[in-house]
N, C-alpha and C positions, 0 to 999 in steps of 0.2 A: 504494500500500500504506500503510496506517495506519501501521504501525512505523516507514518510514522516512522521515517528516517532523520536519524538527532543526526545527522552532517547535513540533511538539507537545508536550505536558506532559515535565514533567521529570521525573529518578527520585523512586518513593515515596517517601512520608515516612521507611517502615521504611530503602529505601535510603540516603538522606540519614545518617538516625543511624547508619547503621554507614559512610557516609563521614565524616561526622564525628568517630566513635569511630576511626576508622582515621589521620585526620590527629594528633587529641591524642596520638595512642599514639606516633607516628612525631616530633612536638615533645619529648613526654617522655622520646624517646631519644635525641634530639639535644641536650637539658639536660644528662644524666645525663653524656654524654661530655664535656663541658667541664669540666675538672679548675679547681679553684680557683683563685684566683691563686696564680702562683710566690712562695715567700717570695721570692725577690734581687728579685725583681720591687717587690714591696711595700718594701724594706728601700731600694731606691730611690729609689721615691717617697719615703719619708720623708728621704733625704738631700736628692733636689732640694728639698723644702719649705723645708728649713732650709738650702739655699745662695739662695732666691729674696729676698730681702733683706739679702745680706752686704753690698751695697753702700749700703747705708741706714745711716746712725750712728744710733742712738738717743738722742736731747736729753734730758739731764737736768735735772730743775725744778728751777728756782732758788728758792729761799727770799724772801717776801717779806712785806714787814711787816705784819701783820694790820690794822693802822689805815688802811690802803689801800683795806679793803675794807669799811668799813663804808657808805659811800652812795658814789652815781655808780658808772661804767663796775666791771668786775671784772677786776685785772690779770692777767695770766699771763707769766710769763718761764721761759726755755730755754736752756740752757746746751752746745754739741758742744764737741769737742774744736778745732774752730779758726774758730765763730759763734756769737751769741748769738739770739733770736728773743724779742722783747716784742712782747706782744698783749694789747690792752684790748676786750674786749666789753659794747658799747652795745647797749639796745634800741633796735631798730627798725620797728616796727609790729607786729601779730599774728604771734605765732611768728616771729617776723625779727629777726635782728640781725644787727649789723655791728659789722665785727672790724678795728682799727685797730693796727695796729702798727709794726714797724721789725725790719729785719734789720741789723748789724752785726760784721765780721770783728772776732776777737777783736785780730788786730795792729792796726791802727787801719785798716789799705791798704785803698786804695776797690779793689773787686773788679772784676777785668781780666777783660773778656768778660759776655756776658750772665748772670743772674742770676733764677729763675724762682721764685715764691710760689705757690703754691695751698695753698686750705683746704677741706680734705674731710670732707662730713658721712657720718651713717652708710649713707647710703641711697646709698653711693657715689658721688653727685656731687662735680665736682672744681669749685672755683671759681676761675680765675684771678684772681690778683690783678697788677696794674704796680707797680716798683717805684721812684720818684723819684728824683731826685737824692741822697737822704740817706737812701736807704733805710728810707723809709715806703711803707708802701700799706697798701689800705683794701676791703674786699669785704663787701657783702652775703652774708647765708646764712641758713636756717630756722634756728629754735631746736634746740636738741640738741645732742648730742656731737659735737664737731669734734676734727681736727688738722690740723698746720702741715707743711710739705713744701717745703723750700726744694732748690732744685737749682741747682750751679754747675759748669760744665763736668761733673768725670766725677764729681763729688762731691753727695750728696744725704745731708741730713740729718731726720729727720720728728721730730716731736714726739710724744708720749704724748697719747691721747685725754683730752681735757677737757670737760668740761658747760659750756652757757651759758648 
């Protein structure tokens, strides 16, 4: 029998648009049902945002003397409440530079336990930096806006984004 061959032609074209007008109808009611987000819902999320770096100090710039900045490197200094962060940015080739600087505890004490630098540009890359004996290090990164992110045990400090 003709009719019941399942390789034969599929349903009409007219059948098709009223399966397809039957499926959007059956979406656009399933839309409709979904109530909006709950306010506590939303009022949430905004709380988690603003606990998602309570543990980050925010560094404040230190002042420095404009004659510093007239030729060679450009300095940058950092100020938390128990480190300081100095970084000199050198060009280094097309759109590259390299960011040299030093971390030091404000009390003088060399920092018990490891001690981790990165410099992060905008594009999200993190750059590790080592940090020496005397707390130097030294990393490549593209041109653009960077920040500093020092972390000691359960203590992390970031620095404000700066241009290089």
């Amino acid at each position: 029998m003709a009719g019941d061959d399942p390789t034969g032609p599929g349903p009409s074209a007219r059948d098709a648009a009223l399966l397809d007008a039957a499926l959007l109808d059956a979406l656009g009611e399933l839309l409709t049902l979904a109530d909006e987000t709950p306010p506590a819902v939303l009022e949430a999320a905004r709380a988690l945002h603003d606990w998602a770096r309570v543990d980050a100090e925010l560094a404040r710039i230190v002042e420095l003397d404009p004659a510093l900045t007239r030729h060679g490197p450009t300095p940058h200094a950092w100020e938390a409440a128990w480190l300081e962060v100095e970084a000199e940015v050198h060009a280094a080739g097309y759109r590259r530079r390299r960011v040299e600087g030093t971390v030091e505890l404000l009390d003088g004490t060399p920092p018990v336990g490891p001690m981790t630098v990165e410099v992060q540009d905008t594009d999200g890359e993190r750059h590790l930096a080592s940090l020496d004996a005397h707390g130097a290090f030294e990393v490549e990164v593209p041109a653009g806006s960077l920040r500093i992110v020092v972390v000691w045990g359960s203590r992390r400090v970031v620095t404000p984004w700066f241009a290089t």
